[in-house]
Each structure stands twice: as structure tokens, then as C-alpha cells.
C-alpha positions as CSV (number, residue, x, y, z in Angstrom):
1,X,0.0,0.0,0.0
2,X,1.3,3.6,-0.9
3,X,0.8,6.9,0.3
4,X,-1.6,7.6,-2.5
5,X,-3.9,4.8,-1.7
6,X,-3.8,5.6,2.0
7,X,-4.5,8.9,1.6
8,X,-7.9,7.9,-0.9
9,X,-9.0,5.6,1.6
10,X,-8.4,8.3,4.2
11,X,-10.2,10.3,2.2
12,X,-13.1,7.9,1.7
13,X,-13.3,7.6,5.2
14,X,-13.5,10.9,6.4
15,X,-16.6,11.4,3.9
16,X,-18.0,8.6,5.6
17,X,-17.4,9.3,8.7
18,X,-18.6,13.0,8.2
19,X,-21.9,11.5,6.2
20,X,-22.8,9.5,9.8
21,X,-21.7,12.7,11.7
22,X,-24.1,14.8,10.1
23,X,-27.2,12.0,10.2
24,X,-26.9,11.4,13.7
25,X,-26.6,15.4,14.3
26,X,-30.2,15.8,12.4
27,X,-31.6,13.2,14.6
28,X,-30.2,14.6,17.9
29,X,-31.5,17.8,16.3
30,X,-35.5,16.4,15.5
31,X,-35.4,15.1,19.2
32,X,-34.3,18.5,20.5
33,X,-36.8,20.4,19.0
34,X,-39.5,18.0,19.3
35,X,-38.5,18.0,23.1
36,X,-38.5,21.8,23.0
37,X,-41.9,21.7,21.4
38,X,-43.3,19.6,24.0
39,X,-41.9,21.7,27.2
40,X,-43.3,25.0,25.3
41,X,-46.8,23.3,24.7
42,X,-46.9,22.4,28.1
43,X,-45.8,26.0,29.4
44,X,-48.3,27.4,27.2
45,X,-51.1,24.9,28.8
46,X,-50.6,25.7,32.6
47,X,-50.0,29.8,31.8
48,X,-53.7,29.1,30.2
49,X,-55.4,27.5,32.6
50,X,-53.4,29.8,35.5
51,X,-55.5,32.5,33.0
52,X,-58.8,31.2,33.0
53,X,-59.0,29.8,36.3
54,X,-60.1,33.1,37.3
55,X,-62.0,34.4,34.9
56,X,-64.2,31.1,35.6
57,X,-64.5,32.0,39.2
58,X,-65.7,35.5,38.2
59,X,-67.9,34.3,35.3
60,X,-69.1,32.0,38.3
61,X,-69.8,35.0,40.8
62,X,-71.6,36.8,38.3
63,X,-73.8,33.8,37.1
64,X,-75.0,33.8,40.7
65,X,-75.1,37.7,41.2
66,X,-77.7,37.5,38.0
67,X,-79.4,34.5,39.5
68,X,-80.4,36.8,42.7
69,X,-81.3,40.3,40.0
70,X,-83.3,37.8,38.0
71,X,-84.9,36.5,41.9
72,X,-85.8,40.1,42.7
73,X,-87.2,41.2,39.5
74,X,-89.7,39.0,39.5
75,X,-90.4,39.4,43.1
76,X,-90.8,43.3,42.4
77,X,-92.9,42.6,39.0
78,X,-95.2,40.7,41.3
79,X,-95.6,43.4,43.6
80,X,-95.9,45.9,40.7
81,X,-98.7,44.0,39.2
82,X,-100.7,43.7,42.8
83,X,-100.5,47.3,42.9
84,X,-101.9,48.3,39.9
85,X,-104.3,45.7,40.5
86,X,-105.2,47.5,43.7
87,X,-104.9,50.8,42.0
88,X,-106.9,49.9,39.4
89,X,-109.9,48.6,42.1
90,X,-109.5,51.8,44.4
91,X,-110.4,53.5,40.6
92,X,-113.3,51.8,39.8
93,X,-114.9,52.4,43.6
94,X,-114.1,55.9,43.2
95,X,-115.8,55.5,39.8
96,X,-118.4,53.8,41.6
97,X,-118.7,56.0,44.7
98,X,-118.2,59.0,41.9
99,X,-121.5,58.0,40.0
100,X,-123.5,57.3,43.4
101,X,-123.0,60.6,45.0
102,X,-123.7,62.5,41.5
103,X,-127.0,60.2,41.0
104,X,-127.9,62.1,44.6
């Protein structure tokens, strides 16, 4: 064997050896950034629901708060109604009590 061929078969080598380099490299690379990927998904998910936990509680609070308005509106339409009920009787005995004294 001479230089020549030793330095070829150097030669073929080291393209070899830098062909495997760079495969393995792009696989450590995927596997990184799929890791990566994964840990930023998973930061993103708990600074959501750290977010919305509260606006739930709130949307909660205000769900009930509307529960009691809607409670005491119809509790003051009631009372509403029975007065103009009344209003409307204490009208017609005026009416009434109107025509009576006039038919005098």
C-alpha cells in the first residue's frame, strides 16, 4: 500500500465518517426540538389555565349575582302587578262611589 492509496482511503473515510456525523446530528436535532416543542406546549397549557381559572371563578360569581337580580325582579314585578291591581280597584270604587253621590 502507498501513500496515494492511503490517503484515498483516508479520504473515503473521512466522507463517511462525516456522512454518519451529520445523520446522527439531524436526529439529535428532531429530538431536540421535538423536546423543545413539547416543554413550550406544556408552558403554554398551565399559563392558560393559570389565566382562566379566574375568569371562571368571576364568570361563576356573576352567574349567581344574575341568578339573585333575576330573583328580585320577579319578586318586584309581582308586587308591581298587585299594585296596579289595587290601583286599578280603588279607581273603579271611586268610579263607583263618583257616580253614586252625582245620582244624589
Amino acid at each position: 500500500m502507498n501513500i496515494a492509496d492511503l490517503l484515498v482511503g483516508s479520504g473515503i473515510g473521512g466522507i463517511l465518517l462525516a456522512i454518519v456525523q451529520a445523520v446522527v446530528q439531524r436526529r439529535k436535532l428532531g429530538a431536540d426540538t421535538a423536546k423543545t416543542d413539547a416543554d413550550a406546549t406544556s408552558v403554554l397549557t398551565a399559563a392558560a389555565v393559570a389565566l382562566v381559572a379566574p375568569l371562571n371563578a368571576q364568570i361563576k360569581g356573576l352567574e349567581e349575582q344574575l341568578d339573585r337580580v333575576k330573583t328580585k325582579t320577579n319578586e318586584l314585578e309581582a308586587q308591581l302587578d298587585a299594585s296596579h291591581a289595587r290601583e286599578s280597584a280603588k279607581d273603579a270604587l271611586i268610579a263607583e262611589l263618583t257616580r253614586g253621590g252625582s245620582a244624589r
